[in-house]
N, C-alpha and C positions, 0 to 999 in steps of 0.2 A: 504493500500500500504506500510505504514511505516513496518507492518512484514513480508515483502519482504527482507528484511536489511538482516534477521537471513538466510536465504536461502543458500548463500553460504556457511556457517557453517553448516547448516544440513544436506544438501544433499550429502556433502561428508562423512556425519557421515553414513547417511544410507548406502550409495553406496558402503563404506569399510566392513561393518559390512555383508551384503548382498554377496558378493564376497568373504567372507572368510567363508562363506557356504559351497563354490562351490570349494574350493581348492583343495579336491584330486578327485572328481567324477566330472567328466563335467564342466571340467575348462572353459571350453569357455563359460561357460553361466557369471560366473565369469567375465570374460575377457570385453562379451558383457556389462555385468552390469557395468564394470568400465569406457568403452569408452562410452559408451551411457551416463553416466551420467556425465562426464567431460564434451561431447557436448552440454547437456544441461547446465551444469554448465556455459559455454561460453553464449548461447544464453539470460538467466538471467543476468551474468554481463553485457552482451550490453545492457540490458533491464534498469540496474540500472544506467549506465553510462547514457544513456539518460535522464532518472530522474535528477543525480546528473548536467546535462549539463543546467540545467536549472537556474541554481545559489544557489539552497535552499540548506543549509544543514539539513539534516536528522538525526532523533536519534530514537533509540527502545529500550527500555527498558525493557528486559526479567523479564518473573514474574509480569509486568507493576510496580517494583519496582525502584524509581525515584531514578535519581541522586543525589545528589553522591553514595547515597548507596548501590544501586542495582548496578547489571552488562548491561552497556548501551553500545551497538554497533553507530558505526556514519559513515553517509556517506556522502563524499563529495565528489568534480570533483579529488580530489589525490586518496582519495582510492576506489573510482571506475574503474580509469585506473587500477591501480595495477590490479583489481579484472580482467578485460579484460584479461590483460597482460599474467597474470598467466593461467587462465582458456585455452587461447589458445597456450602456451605452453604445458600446459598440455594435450592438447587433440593432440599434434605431439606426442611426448616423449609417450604415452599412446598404437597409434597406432604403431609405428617405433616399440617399444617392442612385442608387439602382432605379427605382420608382421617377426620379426626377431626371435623370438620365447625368446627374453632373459625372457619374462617373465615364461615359463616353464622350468628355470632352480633355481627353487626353490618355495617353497609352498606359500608364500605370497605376492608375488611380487604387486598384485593390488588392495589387503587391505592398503597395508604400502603405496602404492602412495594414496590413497585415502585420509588418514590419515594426509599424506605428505600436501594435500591441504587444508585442512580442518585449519593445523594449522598457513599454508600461509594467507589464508581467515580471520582466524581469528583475524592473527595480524595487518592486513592492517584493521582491521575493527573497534576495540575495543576500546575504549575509556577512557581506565582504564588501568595505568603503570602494575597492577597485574597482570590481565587478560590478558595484554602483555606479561609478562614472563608467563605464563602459556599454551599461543600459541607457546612460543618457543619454550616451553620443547615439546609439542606436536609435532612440527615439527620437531627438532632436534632427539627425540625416532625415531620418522618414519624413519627420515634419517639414522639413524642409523644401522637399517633393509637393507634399499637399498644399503647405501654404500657396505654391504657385501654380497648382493645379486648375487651368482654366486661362491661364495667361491673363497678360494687361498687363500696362504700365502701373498702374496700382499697387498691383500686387510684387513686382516685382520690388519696387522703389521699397514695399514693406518687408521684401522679403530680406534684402540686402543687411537693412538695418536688423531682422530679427538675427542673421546668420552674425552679422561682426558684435551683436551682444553676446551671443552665445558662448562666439569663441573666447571673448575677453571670460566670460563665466567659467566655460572650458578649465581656461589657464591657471585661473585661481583656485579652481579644483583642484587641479594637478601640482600646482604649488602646499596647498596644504593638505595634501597626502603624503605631501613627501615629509612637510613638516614632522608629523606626527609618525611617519613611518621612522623618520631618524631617532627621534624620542623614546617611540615605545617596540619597536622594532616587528609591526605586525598592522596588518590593517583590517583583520578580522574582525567586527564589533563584538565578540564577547572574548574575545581574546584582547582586544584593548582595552575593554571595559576593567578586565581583571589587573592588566599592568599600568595601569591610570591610577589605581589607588595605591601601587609599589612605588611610585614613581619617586627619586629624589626633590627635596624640595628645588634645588637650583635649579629641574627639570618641570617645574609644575609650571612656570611662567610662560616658556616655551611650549608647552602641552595646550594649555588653555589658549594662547594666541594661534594655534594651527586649528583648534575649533570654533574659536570665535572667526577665523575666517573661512572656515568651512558652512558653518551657520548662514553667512552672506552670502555664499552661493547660494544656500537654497533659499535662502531670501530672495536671492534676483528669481528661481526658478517659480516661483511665488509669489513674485509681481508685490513684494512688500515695500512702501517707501524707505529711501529714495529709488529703489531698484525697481520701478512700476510701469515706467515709463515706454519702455517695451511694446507693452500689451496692447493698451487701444490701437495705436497703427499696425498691428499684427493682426492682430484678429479680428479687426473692421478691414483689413485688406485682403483677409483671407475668403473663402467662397463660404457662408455660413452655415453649409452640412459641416465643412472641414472644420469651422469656430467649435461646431458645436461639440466633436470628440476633444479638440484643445482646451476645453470646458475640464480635462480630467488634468491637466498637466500640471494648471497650477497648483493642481491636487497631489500630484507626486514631488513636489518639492515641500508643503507642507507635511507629506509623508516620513520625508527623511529629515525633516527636525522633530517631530514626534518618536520616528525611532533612532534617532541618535541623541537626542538630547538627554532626554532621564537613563537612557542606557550607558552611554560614555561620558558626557558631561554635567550632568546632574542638574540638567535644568540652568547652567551661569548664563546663557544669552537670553534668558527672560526680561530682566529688569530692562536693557533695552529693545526687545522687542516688543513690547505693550505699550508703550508710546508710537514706536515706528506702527503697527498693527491700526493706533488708532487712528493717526494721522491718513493713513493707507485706506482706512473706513472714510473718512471723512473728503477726502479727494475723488473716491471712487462715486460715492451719492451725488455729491455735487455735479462731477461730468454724467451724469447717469440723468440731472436733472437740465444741466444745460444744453444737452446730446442734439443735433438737429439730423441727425440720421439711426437708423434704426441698428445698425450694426454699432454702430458708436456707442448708441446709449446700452445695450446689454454687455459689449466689453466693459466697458464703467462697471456695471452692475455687477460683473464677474467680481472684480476687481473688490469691489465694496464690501459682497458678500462675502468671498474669500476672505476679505479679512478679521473680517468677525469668527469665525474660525478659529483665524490666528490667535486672534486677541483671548478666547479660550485656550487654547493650545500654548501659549508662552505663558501663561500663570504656574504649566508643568505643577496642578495638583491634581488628585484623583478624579474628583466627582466635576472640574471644570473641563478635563481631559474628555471625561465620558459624553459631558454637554458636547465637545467640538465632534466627537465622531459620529453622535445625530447629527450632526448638521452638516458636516462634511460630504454625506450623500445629498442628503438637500440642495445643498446651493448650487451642486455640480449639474442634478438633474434640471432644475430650474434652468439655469444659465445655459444648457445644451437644449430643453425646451422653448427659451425665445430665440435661443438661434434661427429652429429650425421652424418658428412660426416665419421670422422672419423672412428666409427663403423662401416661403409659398407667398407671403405679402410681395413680395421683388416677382413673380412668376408668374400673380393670378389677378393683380392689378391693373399691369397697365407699364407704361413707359415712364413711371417715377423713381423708380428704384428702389429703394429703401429710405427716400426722405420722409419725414414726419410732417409731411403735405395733405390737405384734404381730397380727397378724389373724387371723379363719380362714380355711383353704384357698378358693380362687377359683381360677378357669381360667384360664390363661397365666402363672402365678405363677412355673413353672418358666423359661419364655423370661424372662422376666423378671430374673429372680436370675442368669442369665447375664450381658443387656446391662448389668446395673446392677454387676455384680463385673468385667466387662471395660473401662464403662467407669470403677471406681473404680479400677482396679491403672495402667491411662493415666493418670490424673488424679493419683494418688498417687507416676508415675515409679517401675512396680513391672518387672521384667522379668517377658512376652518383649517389651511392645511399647513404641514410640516412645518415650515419655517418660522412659526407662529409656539408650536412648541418648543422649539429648537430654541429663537433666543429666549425664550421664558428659563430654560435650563440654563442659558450661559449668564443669565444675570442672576438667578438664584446662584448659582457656582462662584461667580465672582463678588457675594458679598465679605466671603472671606478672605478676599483681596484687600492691599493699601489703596487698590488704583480704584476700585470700585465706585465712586462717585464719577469718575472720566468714563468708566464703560457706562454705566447705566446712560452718563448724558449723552455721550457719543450713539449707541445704539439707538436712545428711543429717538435721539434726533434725527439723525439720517434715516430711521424708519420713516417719521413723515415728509421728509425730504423726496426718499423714495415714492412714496403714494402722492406728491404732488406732480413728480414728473411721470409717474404711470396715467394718471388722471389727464395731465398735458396730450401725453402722447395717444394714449388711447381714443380720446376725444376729438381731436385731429383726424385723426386716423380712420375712425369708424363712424362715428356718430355726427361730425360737424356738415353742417348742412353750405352744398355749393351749388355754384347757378345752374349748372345741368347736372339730374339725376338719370343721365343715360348713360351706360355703359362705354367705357373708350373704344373707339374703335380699333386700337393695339392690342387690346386683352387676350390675352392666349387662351385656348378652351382648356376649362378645370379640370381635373384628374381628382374628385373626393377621396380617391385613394389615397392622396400622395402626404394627404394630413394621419395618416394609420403613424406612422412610427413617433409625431409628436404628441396625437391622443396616449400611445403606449408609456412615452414619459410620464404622461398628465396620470394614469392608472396610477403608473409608479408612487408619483408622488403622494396621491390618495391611499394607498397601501402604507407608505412609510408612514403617514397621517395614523389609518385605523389601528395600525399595530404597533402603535408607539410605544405601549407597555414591553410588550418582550422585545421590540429593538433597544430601547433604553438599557433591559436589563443584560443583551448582548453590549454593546456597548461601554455598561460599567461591569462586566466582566473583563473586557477587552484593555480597558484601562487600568485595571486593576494587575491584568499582566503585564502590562506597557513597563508598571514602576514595581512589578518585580525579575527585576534583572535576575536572580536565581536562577528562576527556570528557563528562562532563554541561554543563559550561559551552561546551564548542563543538559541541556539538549544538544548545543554544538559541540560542545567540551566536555562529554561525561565524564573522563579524567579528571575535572578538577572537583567533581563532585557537586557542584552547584554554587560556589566560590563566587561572591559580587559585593556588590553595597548593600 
């Protein structure tokens, strides 16, 4: 059972490599090869999430070459959700492209996703700092692919800037791996975890500055201020099926200071990451309220939500940790759900694009004004769904916090920040009355289908809503393994016996 672990890794190995077969002759078989194996890809994560729910952590050891020195994957109730998470993102974003045809607007469209997951997978999986940047470079290449998939000078001009952020990220990476490999002589996280607390004091100063700049990587990967900047011209220039899988990314960069933080450095980049977090909330609502285009405003939103997240997640205590990993599926569904309304509003309008311009009437306008008000009241943390319970958890969790008066103001204020510019946009959009109510003559004929994979988010989100008792209770399970380093450390090192903080 234990190499079941590698699964998610492979099987998108195969399933890209298989579909780039098929890219100029019989693309659909392509097509099929890639949704078919994202679905199954899904049905395996729930299979692993079950496993992981049972409290064991798991390890495998590729080559059955032991820790530390081989390449060792690990699963537990954190990165099992991830593995859910992503899998059924990807199997929307997979179909909505196939459905809308963006994937035949270039030859490799469902290698580079394949790819795209494989290196998601991997990082949520990997147990090794190295092997963690070596997931990213794989994911980030693939991304690289998608963001331009589709051509324009748009995209290009955005692409450029995402690829020279990257690499400066890159560099900094591989700068403080080295840091920390010199120091503690190993880049395994529970094999650092263990000689982190051996360390000389003249070595602790050194130790802590190659995390505290590793922490900023994944800050930048995480779009946290000042490292944010990125984002909007990314992923408003990307095609927004492709936004809407990037919806998970800056989810894996908040992944790995979740599990690097209380596992090797014990939570030190808190203090200032809760200012940066809020600041990052507070820049995100605002562009989200100012946005005059519809891609615009939901990267903002991304951005905003994300960070509320954070602002849970750098407190590094238990039951605030447990708040961010409900919500951590929320904002990501959310935020991949006005993508992909978005794209049907650019498709089924008319020749506006995505401005937050009034139109006239068009077919499906009505389906429409639904997903895009269900998912802005998600997105916005409006009741009855998810997001609504999500910050009620992270502001209960934060009152035993110092900062807790900055969070509570910050959140409940860019909440109605938020529902002023949903209210803006919405109302523009759907409801504002202009001088002809006749159909544009550009209007492309509707496909009601082509709305299935963002209604299937919208389920989602109402599922995570109904069953919010036992997600919670997965969740502060989940967190509760997070800050006990023990059992992660003698699953990969059963030698040491269970040896941690």
């Amino acid at each position: 059972m234990s190499a079941l672990i590698a699964a998610p890794v492979l099987l998108p190995a195969f399933a890209g490599t298989t579909a780039l077969l098929f890219r100029q002759r019989r693309r659909w078989i392509g097509a099929a090869v890639s949704i078919g194996a994202t679905a199954s890809l899904l049905l395996l994560a729930i299979m692993l999430m079950v496993k992981a729910g049972s409290g064991q952590v798991s390890a495998y050891a590729l080559g059955d070459w032991p820790a530390p020195f081989g390449i060792v994957l690990v699963l537990d109730r954190l990165a099992a959700m991830m593995l859910v998470l992503t899998a059924a993102l990807g199997l929307a974003v997979s179909v909505h492209a196939t459905l809308t045809a963006l994937d035949r607007r270039g030859w490799h469209f469902h290698p580079l996703f394949q790819f795209q997951l494989l290196g998601i997978n991997g990082a949520f999986l990997t147990g090794d700092l190295f092997n963690l940047f070596v997931f990213f470079e794989v994911l980030l290449i693939a991304s690289y692919g998608l963001l331009l998939h589709g051509q324009g000078a748009r995209r290009l001009t955005a692409g450029v800037q995402y690829v020279i952020v990257n690499l400066v990220g890159s560099t900094l990476f591989l700068i403080a791996l080295g840091l920390l490999y010199g120091i503690t002589g190993t880049l395994n996280m529970a094999d650092m975890a263990v000689r982190g607390t051996t360390l000389l004091p003249g070595d602790q100063g050194l130790f802590r500055a190659g995390g505290m700049l590793l922490m900023a990587v994944f800050a930048l990967k995480a779009a946290l201020l000042p490292l944010h900047l990125w984002l909007p011209r990314a992923y408003a220039g990307a095609a927004p099926a492709v936004a809407a899988l990037f919806a998970i990314m800056t989810k894996v960069g908040a992944y790995a200071i979740i599990r690097t933080g209380p596992l090797i450095f014990a939570g030190a980049a808190g203090r200032y990451m809760v200012p940066a977090a809020l600041g990052t909330m507070f820049l995100g609502f605002a562009g989200f309220l100012a946005a005059r285009h519809l891609r615009s405003m939901v990267a903002f939103g991304l951005i905003g939500s994300t960070a509320i997240l954070l602002v849970a997640a750098a407190l590094f205590e238990e039951s605030a940790m447990a708040a961010a990993l409900y919500y951590l599926p929320h904002t990501t569904l959310a935020a991949a759900l006005l993508f992909l309304v978005t794209d049907l509003v650019i498709r089924w309008r008319g020749t506006e694009g995505d401005a937050i311009v009034s139109t006239a009437g068009y077919g499906g306008r009505q389906l429409l004004a639904f997903l895009f008000i269900a998912g802005g009241v998600a997105l916005a943390g409006l009741p009855p769904l998810s997001g609504f319970i999500g910050k009620l958890l992270i502001l209960d969790a934060a009152l035993a916090s110092p900062w807790w008066p900055a969070i509570w103001a910050v959140i409940l204020g860019t909440s109605l920040v938020a529902v002023i510019g949903l209210a803006r946009a919405g109302s523009t959009l759907f409801w504002k009355p202009v001088a002809s109510e006749q159909p544009a003559p550009s209007q492309r004929r509707i496909n009601p289908a082509e709305a299935a994979p963002a209604a299937f988010l919208l389920v989602l989100l109402g599922l995570l809503t109904i069953a919010a008792g036992p997600v919670t209770a997965y969740t502060e399970a989940a967190s509760r393994q997070i800050f006990d380093s023990a059992d992660y450390i003698r699953a990969v090192l059963p030698s040491l016996g269970g040896a941690g903080r």
